[in-house]
PQR file with spaces between the fields and no chain letter, atoms N, CA, C, O and H, PARSE charges and radii, in Angstrom:
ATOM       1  N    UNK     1      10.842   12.525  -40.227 -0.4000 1.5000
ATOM       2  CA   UNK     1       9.494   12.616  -39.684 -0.0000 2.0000
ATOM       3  C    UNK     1       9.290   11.631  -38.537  0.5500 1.7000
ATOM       4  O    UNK     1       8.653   11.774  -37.493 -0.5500 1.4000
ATOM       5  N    UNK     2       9.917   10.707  -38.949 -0.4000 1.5000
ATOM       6  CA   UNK     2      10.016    9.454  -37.356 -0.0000 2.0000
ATOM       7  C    UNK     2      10.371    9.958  -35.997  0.5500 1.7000
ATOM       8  O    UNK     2       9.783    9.832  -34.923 -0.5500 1.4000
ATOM       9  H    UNK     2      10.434   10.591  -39.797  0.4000 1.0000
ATOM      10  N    UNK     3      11.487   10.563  -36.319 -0.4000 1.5000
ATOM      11  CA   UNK     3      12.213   11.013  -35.114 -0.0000 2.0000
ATOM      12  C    UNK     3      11.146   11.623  -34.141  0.5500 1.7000
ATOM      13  O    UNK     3      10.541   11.104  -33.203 -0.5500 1.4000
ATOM      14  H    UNK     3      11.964   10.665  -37.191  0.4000 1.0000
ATOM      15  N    UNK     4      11.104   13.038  -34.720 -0.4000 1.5000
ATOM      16  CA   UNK     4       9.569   13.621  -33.556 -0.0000 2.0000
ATOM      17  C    UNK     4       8.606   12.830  -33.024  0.5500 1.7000
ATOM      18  O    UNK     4       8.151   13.016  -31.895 -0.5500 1.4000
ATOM      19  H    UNK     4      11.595   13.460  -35.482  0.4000 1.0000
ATOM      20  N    UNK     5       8.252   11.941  -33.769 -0.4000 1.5000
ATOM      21  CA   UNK     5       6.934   10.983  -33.892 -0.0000 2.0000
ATOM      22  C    UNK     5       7.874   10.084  -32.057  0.5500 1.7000
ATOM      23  O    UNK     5       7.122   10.223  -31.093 -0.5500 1.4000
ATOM      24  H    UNK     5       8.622   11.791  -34.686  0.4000 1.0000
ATOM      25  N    UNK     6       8.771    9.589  -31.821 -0.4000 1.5000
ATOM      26  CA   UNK     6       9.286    8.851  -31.313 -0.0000 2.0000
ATOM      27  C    UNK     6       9.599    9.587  -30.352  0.5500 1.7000
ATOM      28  O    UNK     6       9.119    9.291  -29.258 -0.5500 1.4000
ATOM      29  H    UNK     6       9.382    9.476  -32.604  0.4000 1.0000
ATOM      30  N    UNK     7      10.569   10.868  -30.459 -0.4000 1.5000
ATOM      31  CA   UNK     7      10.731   11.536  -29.303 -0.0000 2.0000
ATOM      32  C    UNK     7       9.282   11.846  -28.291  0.5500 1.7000
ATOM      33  O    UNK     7       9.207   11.439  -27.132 -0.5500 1.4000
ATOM      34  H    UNK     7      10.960   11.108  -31.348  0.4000 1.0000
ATOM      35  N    UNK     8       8.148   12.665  -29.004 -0.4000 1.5000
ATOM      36  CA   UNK     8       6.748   12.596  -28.387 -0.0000 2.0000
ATOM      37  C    UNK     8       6.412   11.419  -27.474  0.5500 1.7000
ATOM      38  O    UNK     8       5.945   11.518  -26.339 -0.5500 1.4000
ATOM      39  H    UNK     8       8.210   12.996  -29.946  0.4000 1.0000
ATOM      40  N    UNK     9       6.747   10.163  -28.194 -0.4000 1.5000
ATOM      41  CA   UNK     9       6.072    8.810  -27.806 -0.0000 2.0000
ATOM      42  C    UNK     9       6.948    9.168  -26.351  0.5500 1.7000
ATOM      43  O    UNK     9       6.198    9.243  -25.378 -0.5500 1.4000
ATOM      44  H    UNK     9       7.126   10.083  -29.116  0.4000 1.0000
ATOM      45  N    UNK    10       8.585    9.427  -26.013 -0.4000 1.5000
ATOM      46  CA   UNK    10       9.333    9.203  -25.483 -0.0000 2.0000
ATOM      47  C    UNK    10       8.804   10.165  -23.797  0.5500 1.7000
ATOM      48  O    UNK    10       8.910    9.725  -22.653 -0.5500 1.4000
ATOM      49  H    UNK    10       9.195    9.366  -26.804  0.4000 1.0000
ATOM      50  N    UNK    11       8.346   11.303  -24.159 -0.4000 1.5000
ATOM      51  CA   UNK    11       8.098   12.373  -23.167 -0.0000 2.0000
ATOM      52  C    UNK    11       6.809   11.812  -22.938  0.5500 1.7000
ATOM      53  O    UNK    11       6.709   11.796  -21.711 -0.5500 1.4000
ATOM      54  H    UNK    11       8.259   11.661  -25.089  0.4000 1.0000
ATOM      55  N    UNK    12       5.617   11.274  -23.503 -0.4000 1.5000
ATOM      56  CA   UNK    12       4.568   11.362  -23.068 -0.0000 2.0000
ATOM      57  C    UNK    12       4.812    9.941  -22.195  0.5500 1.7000
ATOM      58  O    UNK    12       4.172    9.885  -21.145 -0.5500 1.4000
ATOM      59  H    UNK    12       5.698   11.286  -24.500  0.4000 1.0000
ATOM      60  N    UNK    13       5.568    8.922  -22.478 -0.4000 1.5000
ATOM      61  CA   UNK    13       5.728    7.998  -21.265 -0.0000 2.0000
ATOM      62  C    UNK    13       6.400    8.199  -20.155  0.5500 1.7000
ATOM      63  O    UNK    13       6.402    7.529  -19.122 -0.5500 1.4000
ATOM      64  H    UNK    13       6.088    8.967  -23.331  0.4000 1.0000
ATOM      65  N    UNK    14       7.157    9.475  -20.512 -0.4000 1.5000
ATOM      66  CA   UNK    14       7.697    9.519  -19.320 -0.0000 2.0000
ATOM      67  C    UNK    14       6.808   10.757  -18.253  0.5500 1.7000
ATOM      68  O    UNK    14       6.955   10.962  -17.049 -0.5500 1.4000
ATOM      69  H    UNK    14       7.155   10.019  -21.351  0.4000 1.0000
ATOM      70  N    UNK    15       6.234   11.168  -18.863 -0.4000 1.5000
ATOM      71  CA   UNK    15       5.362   11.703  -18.019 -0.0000 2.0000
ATOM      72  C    UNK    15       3.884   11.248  -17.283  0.5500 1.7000
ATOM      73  O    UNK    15       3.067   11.752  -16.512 -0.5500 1.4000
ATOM      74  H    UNK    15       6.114   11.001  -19.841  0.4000 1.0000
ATOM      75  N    UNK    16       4.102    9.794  -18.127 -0.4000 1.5000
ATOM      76  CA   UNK    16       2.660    9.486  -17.614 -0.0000 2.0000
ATOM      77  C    UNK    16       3.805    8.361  -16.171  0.5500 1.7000
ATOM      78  O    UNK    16       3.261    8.103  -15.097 -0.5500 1.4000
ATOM      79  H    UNK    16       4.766    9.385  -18.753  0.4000 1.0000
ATOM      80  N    UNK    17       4.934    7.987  -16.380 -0.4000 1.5000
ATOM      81  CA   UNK    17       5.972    7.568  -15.121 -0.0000 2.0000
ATOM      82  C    UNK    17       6.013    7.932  -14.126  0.5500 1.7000
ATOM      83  O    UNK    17       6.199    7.357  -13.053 -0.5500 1.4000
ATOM      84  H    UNK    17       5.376    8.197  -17.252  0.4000 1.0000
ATOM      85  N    UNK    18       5.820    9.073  -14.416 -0.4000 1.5000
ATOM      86  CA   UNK    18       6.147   10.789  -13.164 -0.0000 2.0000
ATOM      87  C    UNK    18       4.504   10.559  -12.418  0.5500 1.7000
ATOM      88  O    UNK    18       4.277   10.110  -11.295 -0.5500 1.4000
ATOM      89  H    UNK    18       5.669    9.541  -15.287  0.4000 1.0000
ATOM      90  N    UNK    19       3.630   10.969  -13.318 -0.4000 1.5000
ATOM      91  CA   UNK    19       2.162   10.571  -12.716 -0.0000 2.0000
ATOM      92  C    UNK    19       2.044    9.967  -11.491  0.5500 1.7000
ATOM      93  O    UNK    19       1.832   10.305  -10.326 -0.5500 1.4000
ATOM      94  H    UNK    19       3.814   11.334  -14.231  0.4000 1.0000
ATOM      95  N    UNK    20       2.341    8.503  -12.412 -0.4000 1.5000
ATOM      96  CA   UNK    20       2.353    7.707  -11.637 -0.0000 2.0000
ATOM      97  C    UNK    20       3.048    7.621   -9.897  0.5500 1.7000
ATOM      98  O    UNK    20       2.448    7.130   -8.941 -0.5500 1.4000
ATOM      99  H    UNK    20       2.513    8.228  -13.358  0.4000 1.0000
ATOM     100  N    UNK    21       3.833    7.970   -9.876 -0.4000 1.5000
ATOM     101  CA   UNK    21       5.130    8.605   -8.996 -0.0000 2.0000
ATOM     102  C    UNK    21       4.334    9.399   -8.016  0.5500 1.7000
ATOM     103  O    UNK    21       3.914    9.270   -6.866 -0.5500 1.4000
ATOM     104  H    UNK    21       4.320    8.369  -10.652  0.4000 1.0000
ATOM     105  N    UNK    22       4.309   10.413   -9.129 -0.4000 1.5000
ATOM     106  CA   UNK    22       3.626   11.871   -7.804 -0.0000 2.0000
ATOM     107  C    UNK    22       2.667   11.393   -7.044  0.5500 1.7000
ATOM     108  O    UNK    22       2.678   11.660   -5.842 -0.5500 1.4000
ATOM     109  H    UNK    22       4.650   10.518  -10.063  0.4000 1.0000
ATOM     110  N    UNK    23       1.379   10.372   -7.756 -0.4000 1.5000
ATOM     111  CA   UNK    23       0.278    9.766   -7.261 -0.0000 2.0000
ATOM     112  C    UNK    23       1.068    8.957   -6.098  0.5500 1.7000
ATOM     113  O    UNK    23       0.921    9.499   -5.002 -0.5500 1.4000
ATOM     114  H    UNK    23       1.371   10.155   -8.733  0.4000 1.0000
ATOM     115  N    UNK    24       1.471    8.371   -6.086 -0.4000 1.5000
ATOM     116  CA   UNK    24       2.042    7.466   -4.934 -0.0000 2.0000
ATOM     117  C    UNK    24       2.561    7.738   -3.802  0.5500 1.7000
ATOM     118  O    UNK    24       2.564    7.229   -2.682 -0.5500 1.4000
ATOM     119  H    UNK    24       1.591    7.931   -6.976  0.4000 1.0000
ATOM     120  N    UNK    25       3.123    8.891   -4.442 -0.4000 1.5000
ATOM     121  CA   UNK    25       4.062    9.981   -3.012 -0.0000 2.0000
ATOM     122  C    UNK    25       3.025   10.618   -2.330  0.5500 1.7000
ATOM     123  O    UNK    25       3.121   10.767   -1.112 -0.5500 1.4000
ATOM     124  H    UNK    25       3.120    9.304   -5.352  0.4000 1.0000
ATOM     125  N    UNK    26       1.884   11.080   -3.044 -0.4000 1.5000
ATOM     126  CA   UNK    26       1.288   11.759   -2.699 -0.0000 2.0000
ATOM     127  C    UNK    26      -0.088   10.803   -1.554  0.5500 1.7000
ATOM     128  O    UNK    26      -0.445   11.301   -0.486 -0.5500 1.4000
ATOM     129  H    UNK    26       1.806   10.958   -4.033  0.4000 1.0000
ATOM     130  N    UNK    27      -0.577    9.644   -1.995 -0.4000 1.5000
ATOM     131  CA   UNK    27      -1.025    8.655   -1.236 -0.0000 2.0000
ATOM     132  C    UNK    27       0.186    8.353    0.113  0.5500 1.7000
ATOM     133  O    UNK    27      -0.309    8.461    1.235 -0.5500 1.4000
ATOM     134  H    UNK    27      -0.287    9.240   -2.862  0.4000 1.0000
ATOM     135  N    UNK    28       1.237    8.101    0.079 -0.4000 1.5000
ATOM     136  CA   UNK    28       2.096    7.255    1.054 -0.0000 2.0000
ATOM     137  C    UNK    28       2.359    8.849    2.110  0.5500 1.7000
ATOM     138  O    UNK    28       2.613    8.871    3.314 -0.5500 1.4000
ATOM     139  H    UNK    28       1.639    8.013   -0.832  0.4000 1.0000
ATOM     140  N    UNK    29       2.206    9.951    1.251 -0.4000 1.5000
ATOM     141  CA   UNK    29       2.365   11.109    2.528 -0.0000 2.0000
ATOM     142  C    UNK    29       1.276   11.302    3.213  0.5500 1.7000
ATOM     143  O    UNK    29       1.427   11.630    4.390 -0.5500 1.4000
ATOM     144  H    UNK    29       1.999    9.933    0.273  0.4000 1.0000
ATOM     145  N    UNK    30      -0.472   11.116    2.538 -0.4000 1.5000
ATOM     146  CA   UNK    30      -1.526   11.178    2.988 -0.0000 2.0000
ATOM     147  C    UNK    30      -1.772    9.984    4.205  0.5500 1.7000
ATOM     148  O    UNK    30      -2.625   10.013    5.092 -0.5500 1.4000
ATOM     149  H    UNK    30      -0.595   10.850    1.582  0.4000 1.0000
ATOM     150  N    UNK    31      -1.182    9.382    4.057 -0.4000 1.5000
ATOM     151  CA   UNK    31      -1.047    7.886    4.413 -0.0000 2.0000
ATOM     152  C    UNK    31      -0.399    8.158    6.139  0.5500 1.7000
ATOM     153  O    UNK    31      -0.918    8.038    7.249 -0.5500 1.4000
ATOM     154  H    UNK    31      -0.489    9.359    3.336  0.4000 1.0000
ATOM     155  N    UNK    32       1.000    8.579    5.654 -0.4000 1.5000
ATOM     156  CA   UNK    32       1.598    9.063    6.994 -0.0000 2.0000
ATOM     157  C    UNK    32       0.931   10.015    7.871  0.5500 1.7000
ATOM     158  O    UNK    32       1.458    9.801    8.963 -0.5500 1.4000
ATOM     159  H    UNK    32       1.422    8.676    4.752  0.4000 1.0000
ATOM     160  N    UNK    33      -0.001   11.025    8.032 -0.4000 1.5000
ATOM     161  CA   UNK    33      -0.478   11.563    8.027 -0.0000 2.0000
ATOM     162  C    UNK    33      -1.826   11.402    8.865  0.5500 1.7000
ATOM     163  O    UNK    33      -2.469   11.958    9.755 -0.5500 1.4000
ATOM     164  H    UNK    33      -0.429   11.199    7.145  0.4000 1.0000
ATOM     165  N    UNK    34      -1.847   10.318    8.041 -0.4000 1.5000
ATOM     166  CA   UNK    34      -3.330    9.558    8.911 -0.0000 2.0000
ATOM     167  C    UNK    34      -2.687    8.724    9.972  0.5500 1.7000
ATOM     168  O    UNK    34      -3.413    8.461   10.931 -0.5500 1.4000
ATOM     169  H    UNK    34      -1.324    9.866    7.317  0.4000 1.0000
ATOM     170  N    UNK    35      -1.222    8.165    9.989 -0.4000 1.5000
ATOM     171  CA   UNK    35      -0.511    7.511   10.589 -0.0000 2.0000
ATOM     172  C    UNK    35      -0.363    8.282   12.385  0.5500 1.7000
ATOM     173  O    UNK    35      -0.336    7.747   13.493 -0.5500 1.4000
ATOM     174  H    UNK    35      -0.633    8.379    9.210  0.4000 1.0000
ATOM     175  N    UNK    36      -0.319    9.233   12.096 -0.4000 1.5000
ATOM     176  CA   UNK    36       0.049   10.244   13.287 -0.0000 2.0000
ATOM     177  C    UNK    36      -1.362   10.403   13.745  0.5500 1.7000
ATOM     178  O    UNK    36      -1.661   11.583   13.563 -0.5500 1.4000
ATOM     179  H    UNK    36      -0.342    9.668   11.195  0.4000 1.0000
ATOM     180  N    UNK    37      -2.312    9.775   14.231 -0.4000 1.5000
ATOM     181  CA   UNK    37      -3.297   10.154   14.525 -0.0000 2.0000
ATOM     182  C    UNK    37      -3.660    9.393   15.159  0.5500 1.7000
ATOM     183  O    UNK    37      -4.532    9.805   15.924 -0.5500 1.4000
ATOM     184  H    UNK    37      -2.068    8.816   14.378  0.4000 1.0000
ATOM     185  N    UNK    38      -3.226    7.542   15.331 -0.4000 1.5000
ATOM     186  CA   UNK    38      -3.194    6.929   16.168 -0.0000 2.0000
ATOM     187  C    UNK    38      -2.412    6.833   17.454  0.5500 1.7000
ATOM     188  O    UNK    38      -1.192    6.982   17.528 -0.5500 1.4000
ATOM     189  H    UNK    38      -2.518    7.208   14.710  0.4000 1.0000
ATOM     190  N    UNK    39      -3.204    6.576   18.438 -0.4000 1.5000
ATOM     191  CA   UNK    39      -2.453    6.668   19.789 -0.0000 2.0000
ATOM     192  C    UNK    39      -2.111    5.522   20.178  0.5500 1.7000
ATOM     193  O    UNK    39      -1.700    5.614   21.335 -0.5500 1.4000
ATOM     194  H    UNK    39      -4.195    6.454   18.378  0.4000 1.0000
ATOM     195  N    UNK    40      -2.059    4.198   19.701 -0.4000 1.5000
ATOM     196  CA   UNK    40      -1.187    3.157   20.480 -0.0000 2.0000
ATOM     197  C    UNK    40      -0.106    3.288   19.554  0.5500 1.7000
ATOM     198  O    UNK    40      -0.253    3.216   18.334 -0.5500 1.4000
ATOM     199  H    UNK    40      -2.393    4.123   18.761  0.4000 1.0000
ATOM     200  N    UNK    41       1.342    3.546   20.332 -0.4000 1.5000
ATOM     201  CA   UNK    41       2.406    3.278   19.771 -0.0000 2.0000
ATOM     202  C    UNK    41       2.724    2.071   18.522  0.5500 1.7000
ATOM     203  O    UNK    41       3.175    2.578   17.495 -0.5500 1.4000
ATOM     204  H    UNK    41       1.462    3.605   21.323  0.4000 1.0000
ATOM     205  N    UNK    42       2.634    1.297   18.501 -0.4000 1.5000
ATOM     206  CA   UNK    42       2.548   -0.211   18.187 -0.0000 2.0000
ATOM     207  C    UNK    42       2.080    0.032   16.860  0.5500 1.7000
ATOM     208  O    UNK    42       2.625    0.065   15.756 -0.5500 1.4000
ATOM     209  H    UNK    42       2.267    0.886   19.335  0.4000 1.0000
ATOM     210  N    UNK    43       0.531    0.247   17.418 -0.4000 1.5000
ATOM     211  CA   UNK    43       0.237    0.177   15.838 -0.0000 2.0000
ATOM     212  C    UNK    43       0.532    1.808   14.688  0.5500 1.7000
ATOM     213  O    UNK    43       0.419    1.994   13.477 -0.5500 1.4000
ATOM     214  H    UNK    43       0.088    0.220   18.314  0.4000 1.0000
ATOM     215  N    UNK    44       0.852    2.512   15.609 -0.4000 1.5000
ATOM     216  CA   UNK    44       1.446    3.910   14.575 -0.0000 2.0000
ATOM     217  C    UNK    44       2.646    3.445   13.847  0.5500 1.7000
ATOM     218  O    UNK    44       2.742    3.549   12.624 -0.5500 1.4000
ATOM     219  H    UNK    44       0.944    2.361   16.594  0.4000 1.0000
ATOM     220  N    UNK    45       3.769    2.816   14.772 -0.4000 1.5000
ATOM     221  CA   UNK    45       4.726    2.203   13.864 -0.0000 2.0000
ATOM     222  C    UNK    45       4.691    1.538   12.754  0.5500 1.7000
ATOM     223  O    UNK    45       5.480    1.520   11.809 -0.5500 1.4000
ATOM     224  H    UNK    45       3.691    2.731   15.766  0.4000 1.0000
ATOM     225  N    UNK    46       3.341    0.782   13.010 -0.4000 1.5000
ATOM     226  CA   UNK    46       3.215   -0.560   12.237 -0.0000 2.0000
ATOM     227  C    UNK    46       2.560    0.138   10.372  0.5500 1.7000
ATOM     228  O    UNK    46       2.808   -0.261    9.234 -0.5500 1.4000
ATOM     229  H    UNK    46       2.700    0.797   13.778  0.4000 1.0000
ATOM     230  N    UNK    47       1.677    1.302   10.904 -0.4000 1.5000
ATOM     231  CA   UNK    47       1.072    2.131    9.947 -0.0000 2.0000
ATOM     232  C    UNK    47       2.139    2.940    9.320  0.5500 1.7000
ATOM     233  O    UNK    47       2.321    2.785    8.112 -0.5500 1.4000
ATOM     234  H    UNK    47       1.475    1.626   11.828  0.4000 1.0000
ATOM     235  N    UNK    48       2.711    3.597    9.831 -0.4000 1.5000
ATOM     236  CA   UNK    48       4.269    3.889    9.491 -0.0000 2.0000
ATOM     237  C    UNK    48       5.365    3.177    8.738  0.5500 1.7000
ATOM     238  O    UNK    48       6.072    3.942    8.081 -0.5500 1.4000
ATOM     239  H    UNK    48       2.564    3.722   10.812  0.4000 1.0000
ATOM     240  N    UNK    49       5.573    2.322    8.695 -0.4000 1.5000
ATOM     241  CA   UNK    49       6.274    1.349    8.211 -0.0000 2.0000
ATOM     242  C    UNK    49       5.893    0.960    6.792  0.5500 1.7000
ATOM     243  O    UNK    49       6.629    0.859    5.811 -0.5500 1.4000
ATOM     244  H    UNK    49       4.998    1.702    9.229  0.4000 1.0000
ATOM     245  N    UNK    50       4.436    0.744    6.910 -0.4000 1.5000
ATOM     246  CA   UNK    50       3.525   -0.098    5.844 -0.0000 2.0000
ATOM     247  C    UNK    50       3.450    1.438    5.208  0.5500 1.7000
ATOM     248  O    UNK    50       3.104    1.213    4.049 -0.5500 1.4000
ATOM     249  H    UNK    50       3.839    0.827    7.708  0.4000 1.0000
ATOM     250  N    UNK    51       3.603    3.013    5.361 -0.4000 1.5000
ATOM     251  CA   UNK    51       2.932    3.870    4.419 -0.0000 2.0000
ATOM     252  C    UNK    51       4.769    4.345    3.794  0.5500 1.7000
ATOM     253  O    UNK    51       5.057    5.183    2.939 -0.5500 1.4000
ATOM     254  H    UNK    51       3.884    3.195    6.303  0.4000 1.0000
ATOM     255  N    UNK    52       5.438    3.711    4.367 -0.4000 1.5000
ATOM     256  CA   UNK    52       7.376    4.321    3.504 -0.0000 2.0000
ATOM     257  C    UNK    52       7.377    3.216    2.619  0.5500 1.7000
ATOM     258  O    UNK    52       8.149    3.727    1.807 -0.5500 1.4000
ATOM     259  H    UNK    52       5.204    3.031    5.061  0.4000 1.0000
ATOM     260  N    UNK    53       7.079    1.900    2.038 -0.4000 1.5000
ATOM     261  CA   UNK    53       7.532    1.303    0.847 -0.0000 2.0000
ATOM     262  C    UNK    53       7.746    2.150    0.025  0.5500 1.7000
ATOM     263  O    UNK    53       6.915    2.905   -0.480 -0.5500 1.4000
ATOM     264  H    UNK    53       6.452    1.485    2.697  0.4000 1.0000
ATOM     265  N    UNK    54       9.225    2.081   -0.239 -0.4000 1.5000
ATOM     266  CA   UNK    54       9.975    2.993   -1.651 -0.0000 2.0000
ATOM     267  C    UNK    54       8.622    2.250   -2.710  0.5500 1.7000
ATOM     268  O    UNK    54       8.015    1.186   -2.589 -0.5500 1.4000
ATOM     269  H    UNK    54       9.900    1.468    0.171  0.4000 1.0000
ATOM     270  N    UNK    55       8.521    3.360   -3.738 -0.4000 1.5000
ATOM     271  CA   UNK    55       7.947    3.401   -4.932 -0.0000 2.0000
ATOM     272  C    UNK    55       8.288    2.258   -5.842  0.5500 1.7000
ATOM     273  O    UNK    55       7.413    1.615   -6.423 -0.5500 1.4000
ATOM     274  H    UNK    55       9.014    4.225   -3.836  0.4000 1.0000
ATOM     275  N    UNK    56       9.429    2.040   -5.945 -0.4000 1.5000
ATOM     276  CA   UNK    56       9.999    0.779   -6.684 -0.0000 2.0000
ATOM     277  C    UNK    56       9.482   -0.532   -6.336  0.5500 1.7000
ATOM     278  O    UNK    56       8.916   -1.369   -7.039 -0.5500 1.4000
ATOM     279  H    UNK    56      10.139    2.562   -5.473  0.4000 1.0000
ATOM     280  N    UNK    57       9.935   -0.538   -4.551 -0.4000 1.5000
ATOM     281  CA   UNK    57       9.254   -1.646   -4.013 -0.0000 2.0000
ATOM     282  C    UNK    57       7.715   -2.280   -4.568  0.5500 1.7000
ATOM     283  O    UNK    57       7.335   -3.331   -5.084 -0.5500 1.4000
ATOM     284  H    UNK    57      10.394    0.143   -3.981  0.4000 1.0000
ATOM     285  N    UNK    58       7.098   -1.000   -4.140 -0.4000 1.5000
ATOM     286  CA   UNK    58       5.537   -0.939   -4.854 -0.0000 2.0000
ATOM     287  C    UNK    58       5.430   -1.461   -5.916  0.5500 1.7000
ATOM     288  O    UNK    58       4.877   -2.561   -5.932 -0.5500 1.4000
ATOM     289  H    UNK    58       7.407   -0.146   -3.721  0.4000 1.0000
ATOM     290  N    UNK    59       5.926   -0.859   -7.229 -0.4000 1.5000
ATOM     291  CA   UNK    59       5.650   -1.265   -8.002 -0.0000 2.0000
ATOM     292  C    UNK    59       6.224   -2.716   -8.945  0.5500 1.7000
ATOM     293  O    UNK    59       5.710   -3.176   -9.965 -0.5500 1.4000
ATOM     294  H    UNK    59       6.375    0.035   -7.216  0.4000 1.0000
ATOM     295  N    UNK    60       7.422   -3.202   -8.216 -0.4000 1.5000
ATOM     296  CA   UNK    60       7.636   -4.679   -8.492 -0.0000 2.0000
ATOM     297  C    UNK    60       6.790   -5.476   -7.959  0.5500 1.7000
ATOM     298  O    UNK    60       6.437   -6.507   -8.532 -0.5500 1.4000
ATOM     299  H    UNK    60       7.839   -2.829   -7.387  0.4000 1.0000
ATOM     300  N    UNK    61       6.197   -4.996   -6.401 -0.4000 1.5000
ATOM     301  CA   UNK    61       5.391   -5.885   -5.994 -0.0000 2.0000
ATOM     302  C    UNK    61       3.850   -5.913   -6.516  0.5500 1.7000
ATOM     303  O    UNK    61       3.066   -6.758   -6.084 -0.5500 1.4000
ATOM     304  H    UNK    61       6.484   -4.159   -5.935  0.4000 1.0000
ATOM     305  N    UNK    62       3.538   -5.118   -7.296 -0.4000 1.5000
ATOM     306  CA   UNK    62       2.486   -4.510   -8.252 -0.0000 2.0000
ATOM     307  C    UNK    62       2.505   -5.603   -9.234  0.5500 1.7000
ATOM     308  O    UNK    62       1.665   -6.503   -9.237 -0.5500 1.4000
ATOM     309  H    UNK    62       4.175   -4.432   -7.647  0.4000 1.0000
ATOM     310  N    UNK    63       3.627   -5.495  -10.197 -0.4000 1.5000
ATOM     311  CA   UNK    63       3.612   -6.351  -11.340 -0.0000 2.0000
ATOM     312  C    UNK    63       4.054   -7.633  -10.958  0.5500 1.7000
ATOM     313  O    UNK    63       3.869   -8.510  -11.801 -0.5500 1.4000
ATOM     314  H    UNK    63       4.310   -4.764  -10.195  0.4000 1.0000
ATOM     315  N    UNK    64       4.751   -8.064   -9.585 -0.4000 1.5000
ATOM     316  CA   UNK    64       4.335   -9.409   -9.832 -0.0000 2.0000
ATOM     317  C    UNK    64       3.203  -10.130   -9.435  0.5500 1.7000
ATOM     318  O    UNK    64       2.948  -11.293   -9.746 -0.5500 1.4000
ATOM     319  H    UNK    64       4.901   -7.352   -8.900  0.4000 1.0000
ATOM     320  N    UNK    65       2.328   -9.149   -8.510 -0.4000 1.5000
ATOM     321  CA   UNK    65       0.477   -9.221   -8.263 -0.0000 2.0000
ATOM     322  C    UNK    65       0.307   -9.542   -9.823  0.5500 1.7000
ATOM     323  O    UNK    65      -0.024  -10.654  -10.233 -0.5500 1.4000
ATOM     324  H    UNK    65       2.536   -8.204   -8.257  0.4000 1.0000
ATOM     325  N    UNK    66       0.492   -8.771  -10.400 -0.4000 1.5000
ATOM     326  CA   UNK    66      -0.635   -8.810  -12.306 -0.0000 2.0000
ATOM     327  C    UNK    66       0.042   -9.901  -12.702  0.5500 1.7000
ATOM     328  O    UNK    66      -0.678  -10.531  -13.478 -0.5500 1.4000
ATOM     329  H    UNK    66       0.761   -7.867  -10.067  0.4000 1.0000
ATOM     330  N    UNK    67       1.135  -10.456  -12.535 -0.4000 1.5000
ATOM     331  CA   UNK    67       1.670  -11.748  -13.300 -0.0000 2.0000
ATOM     332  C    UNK    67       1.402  -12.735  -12.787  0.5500 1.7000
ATOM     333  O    UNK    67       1.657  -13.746  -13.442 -0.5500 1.4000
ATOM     334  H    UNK    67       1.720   -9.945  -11.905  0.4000 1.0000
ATOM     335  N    UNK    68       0.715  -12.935  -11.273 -0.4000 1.5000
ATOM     336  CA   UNK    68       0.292  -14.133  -10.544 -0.0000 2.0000
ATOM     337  C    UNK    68      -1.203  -14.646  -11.272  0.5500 1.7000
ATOM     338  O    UNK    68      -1.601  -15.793  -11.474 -0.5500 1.4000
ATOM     339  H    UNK    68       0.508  -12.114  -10.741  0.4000 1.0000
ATOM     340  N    UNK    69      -1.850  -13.330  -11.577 -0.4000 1.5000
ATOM     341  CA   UNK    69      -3.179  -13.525  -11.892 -0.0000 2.0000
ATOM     342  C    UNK    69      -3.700  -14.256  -13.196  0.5500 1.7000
ATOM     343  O    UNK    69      -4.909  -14.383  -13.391 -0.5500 1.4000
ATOM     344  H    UNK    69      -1.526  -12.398  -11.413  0.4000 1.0000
């Protein structure tokens, strides 16, 4: 009876992972997006740059924000 109980626990975190994920991809593409809409070179790059942090990046730099606090 454990087993199921554990496997469940196992899919529902990993789907709330994915969530998380899609949400982010989905901000950092909205992001780019808005990026292309500025006309000084300079700062499109600069908006550009700041909207590709890999996901990982993000989120180490996430949790060590919550561990400073």
């Amino acid at each position: 009876m454990v087993r199921p109980v554990v496997i469940a626990a196992l899919i529902v975190a990993a789907a709330a992972g994915c969530s998380a994920r899609v949400a982010y991809d989905s901000v950092q593409n909205r992001q780019r997006l808005e990026c292309q809409k500025i006309q000084d070179l300079s700062a499109r790059n600069k908006c550009l740059a700041d909207a590709s942090t890999p996901y990982e990046d993000y989120k180490r730099q996430s949790e060590s924000a919550k561990a400073t606090k």
